[in-house]
Backbone as JSON Lines, residues from 0, in Angstrom:
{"i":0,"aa":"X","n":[-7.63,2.29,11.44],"ca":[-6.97,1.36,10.59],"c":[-5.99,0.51,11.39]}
{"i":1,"aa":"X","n":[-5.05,1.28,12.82],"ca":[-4.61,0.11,12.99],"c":[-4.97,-0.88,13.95]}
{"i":2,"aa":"X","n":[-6.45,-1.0,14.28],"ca":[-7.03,-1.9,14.98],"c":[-7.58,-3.02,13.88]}
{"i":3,"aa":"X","n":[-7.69,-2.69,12.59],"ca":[-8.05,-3.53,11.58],"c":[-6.92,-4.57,11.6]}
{"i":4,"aa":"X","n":[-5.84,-3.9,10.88],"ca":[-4.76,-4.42,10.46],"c":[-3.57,-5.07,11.72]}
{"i":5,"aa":"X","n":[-4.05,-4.75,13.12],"ca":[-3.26,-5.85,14.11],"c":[-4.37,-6.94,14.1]}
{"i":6,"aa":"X","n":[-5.41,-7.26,13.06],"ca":[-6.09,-8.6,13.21],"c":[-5.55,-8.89,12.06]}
{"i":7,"aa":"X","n":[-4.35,-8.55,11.15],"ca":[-4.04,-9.14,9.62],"c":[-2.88,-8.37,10.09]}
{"i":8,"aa":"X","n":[-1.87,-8.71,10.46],"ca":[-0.43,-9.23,10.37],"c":[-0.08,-9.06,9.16]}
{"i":9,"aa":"X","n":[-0.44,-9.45,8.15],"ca":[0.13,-9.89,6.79],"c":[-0.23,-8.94,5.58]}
{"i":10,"aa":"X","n":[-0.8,-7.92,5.83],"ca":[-1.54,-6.86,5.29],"c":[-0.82,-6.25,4.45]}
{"i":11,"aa":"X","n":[-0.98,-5.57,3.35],"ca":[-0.67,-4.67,2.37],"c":[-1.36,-3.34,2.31]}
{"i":12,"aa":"X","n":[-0.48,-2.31,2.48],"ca":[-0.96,-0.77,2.56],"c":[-0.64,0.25,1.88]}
{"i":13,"aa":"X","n":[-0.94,0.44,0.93],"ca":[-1.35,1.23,-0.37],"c":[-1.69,2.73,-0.16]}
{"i":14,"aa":"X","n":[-0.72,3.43,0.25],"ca":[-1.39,4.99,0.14],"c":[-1.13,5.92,-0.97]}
{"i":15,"aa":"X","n":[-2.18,6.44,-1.64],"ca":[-2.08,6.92,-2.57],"c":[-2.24,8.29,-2.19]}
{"i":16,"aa":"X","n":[-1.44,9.44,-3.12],"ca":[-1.04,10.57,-2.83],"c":[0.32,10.85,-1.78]}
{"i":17,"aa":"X","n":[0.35,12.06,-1.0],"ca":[1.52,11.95,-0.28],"c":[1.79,11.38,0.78]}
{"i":18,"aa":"X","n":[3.11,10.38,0.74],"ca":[2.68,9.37,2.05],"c":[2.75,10.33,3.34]}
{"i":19,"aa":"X","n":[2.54,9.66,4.17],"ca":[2.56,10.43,5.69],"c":[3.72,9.46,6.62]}
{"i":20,"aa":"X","n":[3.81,9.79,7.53],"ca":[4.14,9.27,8.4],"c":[4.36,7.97,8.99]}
{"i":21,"aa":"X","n":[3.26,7.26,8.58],"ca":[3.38,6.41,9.08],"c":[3.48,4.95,8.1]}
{"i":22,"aa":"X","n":[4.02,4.07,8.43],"ca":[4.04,3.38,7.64],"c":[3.01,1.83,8.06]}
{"i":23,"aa":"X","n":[2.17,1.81,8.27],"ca":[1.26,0.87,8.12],"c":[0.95,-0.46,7.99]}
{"i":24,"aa":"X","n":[0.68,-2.04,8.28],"ca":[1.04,-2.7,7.94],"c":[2.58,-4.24,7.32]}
{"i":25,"aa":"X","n":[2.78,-4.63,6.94],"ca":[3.86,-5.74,7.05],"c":[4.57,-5.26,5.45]}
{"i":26,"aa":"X","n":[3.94,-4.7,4.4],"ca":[4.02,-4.1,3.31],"c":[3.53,-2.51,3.1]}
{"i":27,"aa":"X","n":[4.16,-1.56,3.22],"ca":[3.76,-0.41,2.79],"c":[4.38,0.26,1.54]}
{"i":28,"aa":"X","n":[3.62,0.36,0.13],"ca":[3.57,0.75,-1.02],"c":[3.21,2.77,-0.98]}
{"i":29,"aa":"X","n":[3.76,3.57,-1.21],"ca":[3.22,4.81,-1.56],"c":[3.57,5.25,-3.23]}
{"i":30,"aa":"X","n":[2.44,5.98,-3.66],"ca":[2.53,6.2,-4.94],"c":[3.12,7.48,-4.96]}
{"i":31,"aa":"X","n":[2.36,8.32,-4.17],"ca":[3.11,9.86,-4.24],"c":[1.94,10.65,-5.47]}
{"i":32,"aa":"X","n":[1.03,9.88,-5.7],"ca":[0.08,10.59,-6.56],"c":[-1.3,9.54,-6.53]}
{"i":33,"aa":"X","n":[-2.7,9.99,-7.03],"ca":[-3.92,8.99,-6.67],"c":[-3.73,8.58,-8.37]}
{"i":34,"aa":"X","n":[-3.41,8.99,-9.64],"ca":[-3.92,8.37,-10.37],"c":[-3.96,7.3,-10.95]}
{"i":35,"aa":"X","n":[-4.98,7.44,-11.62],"ca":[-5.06,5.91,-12.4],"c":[-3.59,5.35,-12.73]}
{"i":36,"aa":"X","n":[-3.38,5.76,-12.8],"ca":[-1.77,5.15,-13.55],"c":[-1.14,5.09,-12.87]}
{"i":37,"aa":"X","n":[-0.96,5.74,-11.54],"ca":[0.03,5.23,-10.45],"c":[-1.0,4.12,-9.54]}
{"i":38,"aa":"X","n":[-1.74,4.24,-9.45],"ca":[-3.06,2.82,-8.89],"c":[-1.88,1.33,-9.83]}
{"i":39,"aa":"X","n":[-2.26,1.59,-11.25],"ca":[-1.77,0.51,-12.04],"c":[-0.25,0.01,-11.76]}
{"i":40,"aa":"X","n":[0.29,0.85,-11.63],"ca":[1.76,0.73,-11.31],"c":[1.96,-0.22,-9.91]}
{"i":41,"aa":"X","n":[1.26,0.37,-9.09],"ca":[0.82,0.29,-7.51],"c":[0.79,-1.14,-7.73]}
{"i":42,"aa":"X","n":[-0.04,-1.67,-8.43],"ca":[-0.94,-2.86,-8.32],"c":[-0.24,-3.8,-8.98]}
{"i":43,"aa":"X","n":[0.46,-3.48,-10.73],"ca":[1.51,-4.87,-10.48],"c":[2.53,-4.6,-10.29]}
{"i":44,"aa":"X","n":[3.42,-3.64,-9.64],"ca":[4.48,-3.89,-8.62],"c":[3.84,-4.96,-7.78]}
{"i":45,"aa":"X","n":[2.79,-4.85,-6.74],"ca":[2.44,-5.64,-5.81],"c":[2.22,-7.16,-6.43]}
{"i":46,"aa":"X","n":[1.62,-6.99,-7.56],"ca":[1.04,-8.44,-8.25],"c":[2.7,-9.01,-8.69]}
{"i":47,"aa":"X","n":[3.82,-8.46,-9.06],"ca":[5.13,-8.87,-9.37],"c":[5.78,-9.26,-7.76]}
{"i":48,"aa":"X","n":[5.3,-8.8,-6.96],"ca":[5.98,-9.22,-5.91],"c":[5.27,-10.31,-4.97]}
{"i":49,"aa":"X","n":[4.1,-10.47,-5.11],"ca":[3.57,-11.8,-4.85],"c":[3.3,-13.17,-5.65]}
{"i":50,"aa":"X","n":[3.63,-12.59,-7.03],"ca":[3.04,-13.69,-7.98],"c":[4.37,-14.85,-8.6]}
């Protein structure tokens, strides 16, 4: 992943469940759980912070 994401600078990184270590990317989001409902949360936090 981070040979992906040093070609996108600008990237958003979304880990769902327990974060780890590392923090990933120019934006790193952790939910601290996979479900659906923290996905949703996940997603317009992010959509409130770009839109």
């Amino acid at each position: 992943m981070v040979r992906v994401l040093a070609g996108r600078p600008d990237s958003v990184v979304v880990g769902l469940g327990a974060p780890g270590d590392e923090r990933l990317g120019t934006v790193h989001v952790a939910t601290y759980d996979g479900t659906a409902l923290c996905c949703q949360v996940a997603a317009e936090a992010l959509a409130g912070m770009l839109g």
